[in-house]
C-alpha positions in Angstrom: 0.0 0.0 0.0 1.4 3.8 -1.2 2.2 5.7 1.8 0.1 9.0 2.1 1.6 11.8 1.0 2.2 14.7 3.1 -0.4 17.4 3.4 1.3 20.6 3.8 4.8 20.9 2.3 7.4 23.5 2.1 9.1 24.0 -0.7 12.6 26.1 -1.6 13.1 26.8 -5.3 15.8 28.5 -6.5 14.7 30.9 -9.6 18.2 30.7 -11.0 18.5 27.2 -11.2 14.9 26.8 -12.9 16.0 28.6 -15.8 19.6 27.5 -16.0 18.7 24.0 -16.0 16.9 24.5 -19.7 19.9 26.3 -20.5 22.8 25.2 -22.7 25.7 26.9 -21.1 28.0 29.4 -23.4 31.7 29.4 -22.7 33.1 32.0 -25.0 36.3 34.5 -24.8 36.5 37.9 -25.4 38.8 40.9 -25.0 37.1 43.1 -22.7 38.6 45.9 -23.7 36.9 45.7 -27.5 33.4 45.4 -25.6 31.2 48.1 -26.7 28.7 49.0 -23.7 25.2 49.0 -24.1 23.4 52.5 -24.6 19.7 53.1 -22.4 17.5 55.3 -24.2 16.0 58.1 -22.3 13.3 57.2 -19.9 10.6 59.9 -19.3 9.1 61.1 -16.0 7.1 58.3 -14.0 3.8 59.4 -11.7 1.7 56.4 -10.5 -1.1 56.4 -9.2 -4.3 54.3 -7.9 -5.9 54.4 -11.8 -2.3 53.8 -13.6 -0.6 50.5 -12.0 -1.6 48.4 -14.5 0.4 50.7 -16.9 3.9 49.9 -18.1 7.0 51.6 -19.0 9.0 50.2 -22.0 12.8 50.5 -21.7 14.6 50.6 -24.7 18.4 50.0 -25.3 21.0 49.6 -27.7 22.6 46.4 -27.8 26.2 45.8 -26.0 28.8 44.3 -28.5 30.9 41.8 -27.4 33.1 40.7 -30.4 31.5 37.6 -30.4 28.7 35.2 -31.3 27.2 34.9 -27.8 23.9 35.2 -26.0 23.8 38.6 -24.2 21.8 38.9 -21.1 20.6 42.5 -19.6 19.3 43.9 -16.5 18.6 47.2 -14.9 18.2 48.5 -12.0 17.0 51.9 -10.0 18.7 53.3 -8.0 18.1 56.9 -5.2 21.2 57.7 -3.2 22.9 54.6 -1.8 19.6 52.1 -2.1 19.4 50.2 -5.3 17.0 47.6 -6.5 16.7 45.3 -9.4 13.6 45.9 -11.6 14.7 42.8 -14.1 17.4 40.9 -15.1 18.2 37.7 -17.5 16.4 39.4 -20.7 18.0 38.7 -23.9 16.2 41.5 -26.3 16.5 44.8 -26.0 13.6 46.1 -24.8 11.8 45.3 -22.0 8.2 46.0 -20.2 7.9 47.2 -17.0 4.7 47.7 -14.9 3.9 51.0 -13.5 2.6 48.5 -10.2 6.1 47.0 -9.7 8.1 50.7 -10.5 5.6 51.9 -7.6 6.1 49.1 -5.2 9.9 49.4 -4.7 10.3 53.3 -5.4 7.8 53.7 -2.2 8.8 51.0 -0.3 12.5 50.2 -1.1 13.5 53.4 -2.2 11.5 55.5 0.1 10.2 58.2 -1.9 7.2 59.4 -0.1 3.9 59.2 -1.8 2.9 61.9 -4.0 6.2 63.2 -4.0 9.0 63.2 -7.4 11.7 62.1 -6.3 14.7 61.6 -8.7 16.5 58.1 -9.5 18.7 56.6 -11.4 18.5 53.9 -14.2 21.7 51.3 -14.9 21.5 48.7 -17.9 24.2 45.5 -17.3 25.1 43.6 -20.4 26.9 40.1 -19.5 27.2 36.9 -21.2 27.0 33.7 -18.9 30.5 34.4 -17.8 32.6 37.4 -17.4 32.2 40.6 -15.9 29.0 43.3 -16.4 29.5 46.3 -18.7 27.3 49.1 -17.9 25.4 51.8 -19.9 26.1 55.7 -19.2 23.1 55.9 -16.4 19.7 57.6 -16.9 18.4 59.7 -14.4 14.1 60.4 -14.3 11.3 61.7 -11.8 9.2 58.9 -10.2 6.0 60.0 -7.8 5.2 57.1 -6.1 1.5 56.7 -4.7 1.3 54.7 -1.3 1.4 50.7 -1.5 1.6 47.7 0.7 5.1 45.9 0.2 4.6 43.1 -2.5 7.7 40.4 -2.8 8.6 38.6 -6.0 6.6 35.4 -6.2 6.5 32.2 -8.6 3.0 30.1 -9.2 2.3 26.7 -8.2 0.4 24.8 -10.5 -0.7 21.4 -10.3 -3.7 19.1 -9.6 -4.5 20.1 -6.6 -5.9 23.7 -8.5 -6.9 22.1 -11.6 -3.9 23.5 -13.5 -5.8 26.8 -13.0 -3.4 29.7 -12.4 -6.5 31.9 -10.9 -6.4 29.0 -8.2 -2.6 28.3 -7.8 -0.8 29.0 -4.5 2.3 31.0 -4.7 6.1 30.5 -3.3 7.6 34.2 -2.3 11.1 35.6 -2.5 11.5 36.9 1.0 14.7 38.0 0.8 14.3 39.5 -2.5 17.4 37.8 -3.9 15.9 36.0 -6.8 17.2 32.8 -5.1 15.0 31.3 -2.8 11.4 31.2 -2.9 9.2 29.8 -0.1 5.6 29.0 0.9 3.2 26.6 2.7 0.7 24.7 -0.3 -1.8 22.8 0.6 -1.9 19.7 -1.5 -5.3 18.2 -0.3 -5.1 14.2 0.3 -4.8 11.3 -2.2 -2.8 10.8 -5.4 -5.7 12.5 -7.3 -4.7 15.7 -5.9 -0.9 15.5 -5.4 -0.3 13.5 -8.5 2.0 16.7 -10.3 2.6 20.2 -10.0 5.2 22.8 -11.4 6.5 26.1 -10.5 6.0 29.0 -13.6 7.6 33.0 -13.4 5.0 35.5 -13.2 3.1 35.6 -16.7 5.1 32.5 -18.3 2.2 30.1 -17.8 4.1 27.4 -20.0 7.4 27.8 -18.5 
């Protein structure tokens, strides 16, 4: 007789071994010194509010140049005096979408610029390849007025049986410690192999991931 399975489980995922597992792994060389840096377009004046969050700002770029035929990953971060945070990083093209609700979230409450107030920050584009060092853009500076929000962390679905591979229903893991590594949460399985028989873990808007 199959033993039950547990109930209630805790799980740790790590984000970056997710993705680098599907990954074929690029070992290239390059001179560093021929690497042309990437170039962030200008980035207009952000003000959020209650009706906007579900807006989104599209950063643009030009593409870094390393001398070689290589995958380049980008991210970009925002920075106010000596806080920083990441707003994305592993994207391969050279634009990316940002919502106005995640801009909000970590100018107010990681940033601290008080609500309905501009305050001024800074925007740095890395370019890497899977190895080697970053090479940065010249930085972008813009306004952002922040409206008051609760603190939201970075999160990553669980789908399965359980929620009838319905992402409306799925439980999430969170990413406490905001460091894209570990992600953590209690799901609630129900009993039986019916209801625990598979589940996955999917990014934020990848539902096939």
């Amino acid at each position: 007789r199959k033993m039950k399975i547990t109930k209630y489980i805790v799980m740790l995922a790590a984000a970056v071994g997710m993705t680098a597992a599907c990954q074929k792994e690029e070992f290239v060389t390059f001179n560093p010194e021929d690497v042309v840096a990437p170039v962030l377009h200008a980035v207009e004046d952000i003000v959020v509010t209650v009706d906007n969050k579900s807006e989104a700002v599209t950063f643009t770029w030009d593409a870094a140049d390393f001398g070689v035929k290589a995958q380049v990953y980008y991210s970009l971060d925002m920075a106010r005096g000596d806080k920083k945070v990441n707003l994305f990083s592993g994207v391969s093209g050279t634009s990316m979408n940002v919502s106005y609700d995640n801009i909000n979230n970590k100018a107010f409450n990681d940033l601290e610029i008080p609500s309905g107030e501009a305050g001024e920050v800074t925007f740095t584009l890395g370019a890497k390849l899977n190895v080697g060092d970053t090479f940065y853009a010249a930085p972008v500076t813009a306004k952002v007025t922040p409206t008051a929000a609760e603190k939201v962390y970075p999160k990553v679905w669980v789908i399965g049986n359980y929620c009838g591979w319905a992402h409306d229903k799925s439980l999430f893991l969170w990413n406490f410690d905001e460091d894209d590594d570990k992600f953590m949460g209690i799901v609630d399985f129900g009993a039986g192999d019916e209801k625990t028989g598979g589940f996955k873990l999917t990014p934020e808007g990848n539902w096939n991931a």
